[in-house]
N, C-alpha and C positions, 0 to 999 in steps of 0.2 A: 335516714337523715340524722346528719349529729348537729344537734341543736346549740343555741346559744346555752341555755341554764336548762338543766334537767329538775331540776322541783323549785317547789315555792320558798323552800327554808330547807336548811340544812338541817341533817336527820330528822323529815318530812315526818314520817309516819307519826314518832314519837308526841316530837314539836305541836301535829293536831291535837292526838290523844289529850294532851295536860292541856294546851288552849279549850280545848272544851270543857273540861272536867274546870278550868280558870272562872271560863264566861256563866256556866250552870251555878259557881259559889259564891261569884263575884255581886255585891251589895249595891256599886254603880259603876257604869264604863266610862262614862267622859270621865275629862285628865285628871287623876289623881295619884296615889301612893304608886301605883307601878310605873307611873312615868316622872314622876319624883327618883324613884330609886333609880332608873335607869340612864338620868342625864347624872345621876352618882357616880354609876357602873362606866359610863362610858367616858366620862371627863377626868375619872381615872387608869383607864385602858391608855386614854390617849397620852396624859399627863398635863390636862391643863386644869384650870381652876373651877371655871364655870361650863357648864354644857344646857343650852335651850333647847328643848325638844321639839320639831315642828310636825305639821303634818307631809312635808318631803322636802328634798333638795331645793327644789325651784323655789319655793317660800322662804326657804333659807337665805339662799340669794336675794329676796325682793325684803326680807325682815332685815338680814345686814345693812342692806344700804339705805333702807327708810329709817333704822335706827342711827346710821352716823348719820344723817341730813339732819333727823332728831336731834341730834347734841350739838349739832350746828360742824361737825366735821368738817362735811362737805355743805355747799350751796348749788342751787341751783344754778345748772349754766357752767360749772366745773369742768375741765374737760378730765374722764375717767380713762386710763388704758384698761385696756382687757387682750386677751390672748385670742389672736386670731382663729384658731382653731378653736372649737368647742362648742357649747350645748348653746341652744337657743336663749335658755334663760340665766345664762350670767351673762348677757350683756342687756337684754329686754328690759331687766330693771333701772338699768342704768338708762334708759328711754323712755321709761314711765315716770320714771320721777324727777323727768329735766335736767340731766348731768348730759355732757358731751361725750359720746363714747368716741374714743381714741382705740383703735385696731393694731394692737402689738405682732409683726409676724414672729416666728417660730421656727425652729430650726431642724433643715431635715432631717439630720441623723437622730434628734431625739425628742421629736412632734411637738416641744415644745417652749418657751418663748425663753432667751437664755438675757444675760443681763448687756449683750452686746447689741441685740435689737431691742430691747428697752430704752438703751442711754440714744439710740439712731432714731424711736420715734419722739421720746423726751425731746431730741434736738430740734425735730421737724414740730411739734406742739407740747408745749409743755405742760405737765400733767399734775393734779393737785394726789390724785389715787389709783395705786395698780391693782386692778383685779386679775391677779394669775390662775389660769387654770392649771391644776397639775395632771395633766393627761393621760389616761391608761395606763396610773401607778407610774409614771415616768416621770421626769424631771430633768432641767439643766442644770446652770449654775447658780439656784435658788439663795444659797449664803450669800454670794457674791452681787442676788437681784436687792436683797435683803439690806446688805451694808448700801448700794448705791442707792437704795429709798431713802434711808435714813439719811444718807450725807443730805439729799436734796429736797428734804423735807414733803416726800411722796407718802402719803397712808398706804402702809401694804397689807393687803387681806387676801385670802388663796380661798379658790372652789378645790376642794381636796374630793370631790363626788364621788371621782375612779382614783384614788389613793391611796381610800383607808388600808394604813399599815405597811403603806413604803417607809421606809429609812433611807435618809441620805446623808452625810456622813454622821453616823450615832445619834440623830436628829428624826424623829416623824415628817412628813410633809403633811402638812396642817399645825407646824405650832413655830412655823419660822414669819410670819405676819401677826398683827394685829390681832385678827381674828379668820375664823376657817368659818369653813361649811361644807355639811356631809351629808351625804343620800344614803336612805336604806330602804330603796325603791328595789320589786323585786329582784331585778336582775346586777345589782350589785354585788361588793361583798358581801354584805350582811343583810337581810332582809325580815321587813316588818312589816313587806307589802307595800304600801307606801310610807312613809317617813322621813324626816332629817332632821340635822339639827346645826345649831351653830358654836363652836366652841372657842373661850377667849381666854386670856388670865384678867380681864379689866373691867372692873366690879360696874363701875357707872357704866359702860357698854352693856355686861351683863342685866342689870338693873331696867335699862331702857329696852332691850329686847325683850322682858318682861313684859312690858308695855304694849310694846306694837306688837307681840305673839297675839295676844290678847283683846282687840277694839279700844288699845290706850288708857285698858281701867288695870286698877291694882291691885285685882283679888291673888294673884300670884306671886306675889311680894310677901316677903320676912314682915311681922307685925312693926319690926323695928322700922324699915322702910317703909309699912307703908303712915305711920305717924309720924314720918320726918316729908314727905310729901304731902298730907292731909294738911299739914302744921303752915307749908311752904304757899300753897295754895288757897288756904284757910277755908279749908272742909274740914268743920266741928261736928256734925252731924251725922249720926251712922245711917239715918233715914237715907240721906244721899252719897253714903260716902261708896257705897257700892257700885252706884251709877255714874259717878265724876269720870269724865274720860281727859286723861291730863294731856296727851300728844295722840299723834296719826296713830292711827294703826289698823291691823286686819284681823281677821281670826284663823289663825294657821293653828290651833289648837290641838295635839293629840288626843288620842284614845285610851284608857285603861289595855284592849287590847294589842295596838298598837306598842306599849310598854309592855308588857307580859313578854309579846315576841323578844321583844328589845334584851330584856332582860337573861328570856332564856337561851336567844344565839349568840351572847357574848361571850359565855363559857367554849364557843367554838371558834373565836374568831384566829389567835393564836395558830389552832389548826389550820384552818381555813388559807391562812397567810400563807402559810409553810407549801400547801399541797399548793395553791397558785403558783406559786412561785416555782417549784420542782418542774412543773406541766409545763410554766414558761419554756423555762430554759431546754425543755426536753423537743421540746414543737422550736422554739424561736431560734436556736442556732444551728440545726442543719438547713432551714429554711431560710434564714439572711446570709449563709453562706456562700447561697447561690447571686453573688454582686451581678453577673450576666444579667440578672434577671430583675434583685429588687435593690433597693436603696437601702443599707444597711443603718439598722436602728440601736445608738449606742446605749449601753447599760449598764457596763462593769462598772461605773463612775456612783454607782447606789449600792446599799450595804444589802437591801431586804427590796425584791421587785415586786409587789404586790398588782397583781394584775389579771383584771377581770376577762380580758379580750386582747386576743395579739394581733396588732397591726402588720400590715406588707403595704409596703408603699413601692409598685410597680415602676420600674423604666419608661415606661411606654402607655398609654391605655390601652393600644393593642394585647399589651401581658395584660394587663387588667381586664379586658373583654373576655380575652380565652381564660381565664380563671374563674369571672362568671358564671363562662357555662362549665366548667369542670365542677363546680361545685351544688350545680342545680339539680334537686332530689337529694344530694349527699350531706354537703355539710350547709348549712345556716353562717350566710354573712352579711354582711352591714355595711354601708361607708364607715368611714374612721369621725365617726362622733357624728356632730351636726356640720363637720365639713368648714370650708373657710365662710362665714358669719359674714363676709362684706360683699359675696357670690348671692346671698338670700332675700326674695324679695322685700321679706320685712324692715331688713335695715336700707336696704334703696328706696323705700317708701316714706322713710322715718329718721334718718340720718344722711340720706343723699350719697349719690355716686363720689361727692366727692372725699370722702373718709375713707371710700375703699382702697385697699394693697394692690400696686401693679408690678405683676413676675413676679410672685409671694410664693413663698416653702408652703403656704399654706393651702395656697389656690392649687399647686402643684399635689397635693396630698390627698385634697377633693375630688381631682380629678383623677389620680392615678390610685389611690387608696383601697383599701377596704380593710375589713377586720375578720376575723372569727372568733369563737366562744372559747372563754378558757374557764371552765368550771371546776369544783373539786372532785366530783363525780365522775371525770371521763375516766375512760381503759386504757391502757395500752393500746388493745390494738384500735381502738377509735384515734388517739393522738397519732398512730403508725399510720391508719388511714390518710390522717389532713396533711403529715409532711407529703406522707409519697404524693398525692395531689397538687403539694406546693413547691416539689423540689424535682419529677418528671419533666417538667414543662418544656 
């Protein structure tokens, strides 16, 4: 069986070895100095200003948006787009904290939501914020979703979760919005086991994610901030000023360990990018070659394809059924993400039948879809194995 990820961290063995030799010297493990350093490390990998470090992707997502309702961005009752295709929890928070989720479809040649069905559900509701997911290191015309937020005074923020480390033109995907959010949940690019984080250039965002990281108190704040808040609130007191909870918040808090990983698999990520990206293109175009068979998925339109798992999005579920079982015992597949999001019980329970897409690229993806694993680790002849599987049929 050729698996989705073959280890827990890149250069495994190693990665243990000094984690332990870490946790046996280390003086405390909740959040401090190495997760300090590492929202350093990684907010300059990416090249933005600020980086929060969370305890995963999905916090990320529910810290973004409970911190722009914080700053009064959004309010309650807003209607929010989000990308039809994608993970459960970029849109869940968008239903826990009483925003309208609005279901963007996405388009099939490149799974994902391009700015031509944004201005088509814009038209049908209008929306105060897009949440775009950038999907399986993919993208459409992200500049072009970017410039039509901005004409129409839409907040744009990106789940970059399966991203980290596309380029689209000379640009990362996670720094053309507002603010991102990143997983380094194991089976991503980078892994710390669980974690994520959220990255912006805008210091009062950054400042209030602070906040809600944390149960809305201010031990994580610059001395400077946090006596320009104490001052604002009129907390004179150190007896209380520890316990003052100034806004909502949660405790998505990391680990000393959790940063250590952080720290020491960023020195591979470069790598890591490059060898994804090679296996892509080595697996993905004799296999979309075959148009008889799958729906061809565009991507010369990006400079750097970063990509964890390669989609096939099948003609038929018949092709999709018999690929199934071709792959049973062999190789390790998946649906393509969490599938179309308005097909799942939870949002027909919670935002009603009537938000959902009808004849959607995206419902067609669910149903015809899957993925398999593209790690930095495979063989050759492991990747010779999954075409011939995918291009016999």
């Amino acid at each position: 069986m050729i698996p989705l990820i073959k280890s827990t961290f890149y250069n495994e063995a190693d990665t243990k070895q000094k984690l332990c030799r870490f946790i046996e010297s280390a003086q405390k493990l909740s959040i401090g100095q190495q997760c300090l350093l590492f929202e350093r490390g990684f907010a300059k990998y990416q090249g933005r200003k600020h980086c929060i470090f969370v305890n995963s992707g999905s916090s990320a997502n529910l810290a973004l948006i409970q911190a722009l309702i914080n700053l009064g961005k959004l309010h309650k009752g807003d209607c929010v787009g989000f990308s039809a295709l994608t993970w459960s929890t970029n849109v869940m928070p968008l239903i826990q904290l009483g925003l309208t989720p609005v279901p963007v479809d996405v388009e099939l040649d490149t799974l994902n939501v391009s700015s031509r069905t944004l201005e088509r559900a814009h038209k049908r509701r209008p929306i105060k914020a897009m949440f775009i997911t950038n999907l399986l290191g993919f993208c459409d015309d992200i500049g072009t979703i970017a410039q039509y937020c901005k004409k129409h005074n839409i907040l744009f923020i990106e789940d970059n979760c399966e991203a980290l480390g596309t380029v689209y033109k000379k640009k990362k995907l996670g720094n053309w919005g507002l603010a991102s959010t990143f997983s380094f949940y194991v089976g991503h690019h980078m892994s710390t086991v669980e974690g994520g984080a959220i990255l912006t250039d805008n210091t009062s965002l950054e400042t209030m994610l602070q906040l809600v990281r944390a149960h809305g108190w201010d031990r994580n704040l610059t001395e400077q901030k946090q006596l320009k808040i104490r001052l604002k609130h009129n907390v004179n007191s150190t007896f209380y000023s520890r316990y003052t909870f100034y806004d909502l918040g949660y405790n998505f808090r990391t680990t000393e360990i959790q940063g250590f990983l952080g720290n020491n698999q960023l020195q591979y990520l470069d790598s890591v990018v490059q060898k994804r990206q090679s296996n892509f293109f080595y697996m993905a175009k004799p296999i979309y070659a075959r148009s008889d068979l799958y729906y061809p998925v565009r991507f010369d339109h990006i400079d750097v394809v970063s990509n964890f798992a390669v989609p096939v999005i099948c003609r038929s579920r018949k092709i999709r059924d018999e690929l199934v079982k071709r792959c049973d015992g062999k190789v390790e597949i998946r649906p393509v993400v969490g599938g179309d999001m308005t097909s799942q019980p939870f949002f027909h329970k919670y935002a009603g039948g009537s938000s959902s897409l009808s004849n959607s690229n995206a419902r067609v993806i669910h149903e015809q879809g899957l993925y398999f694993g593209n790690n930095p680790e495979l063989t050759k002849n492991e990747m010779n194995e999954i075409v011939g599987i995918f291009t016999s049929l």
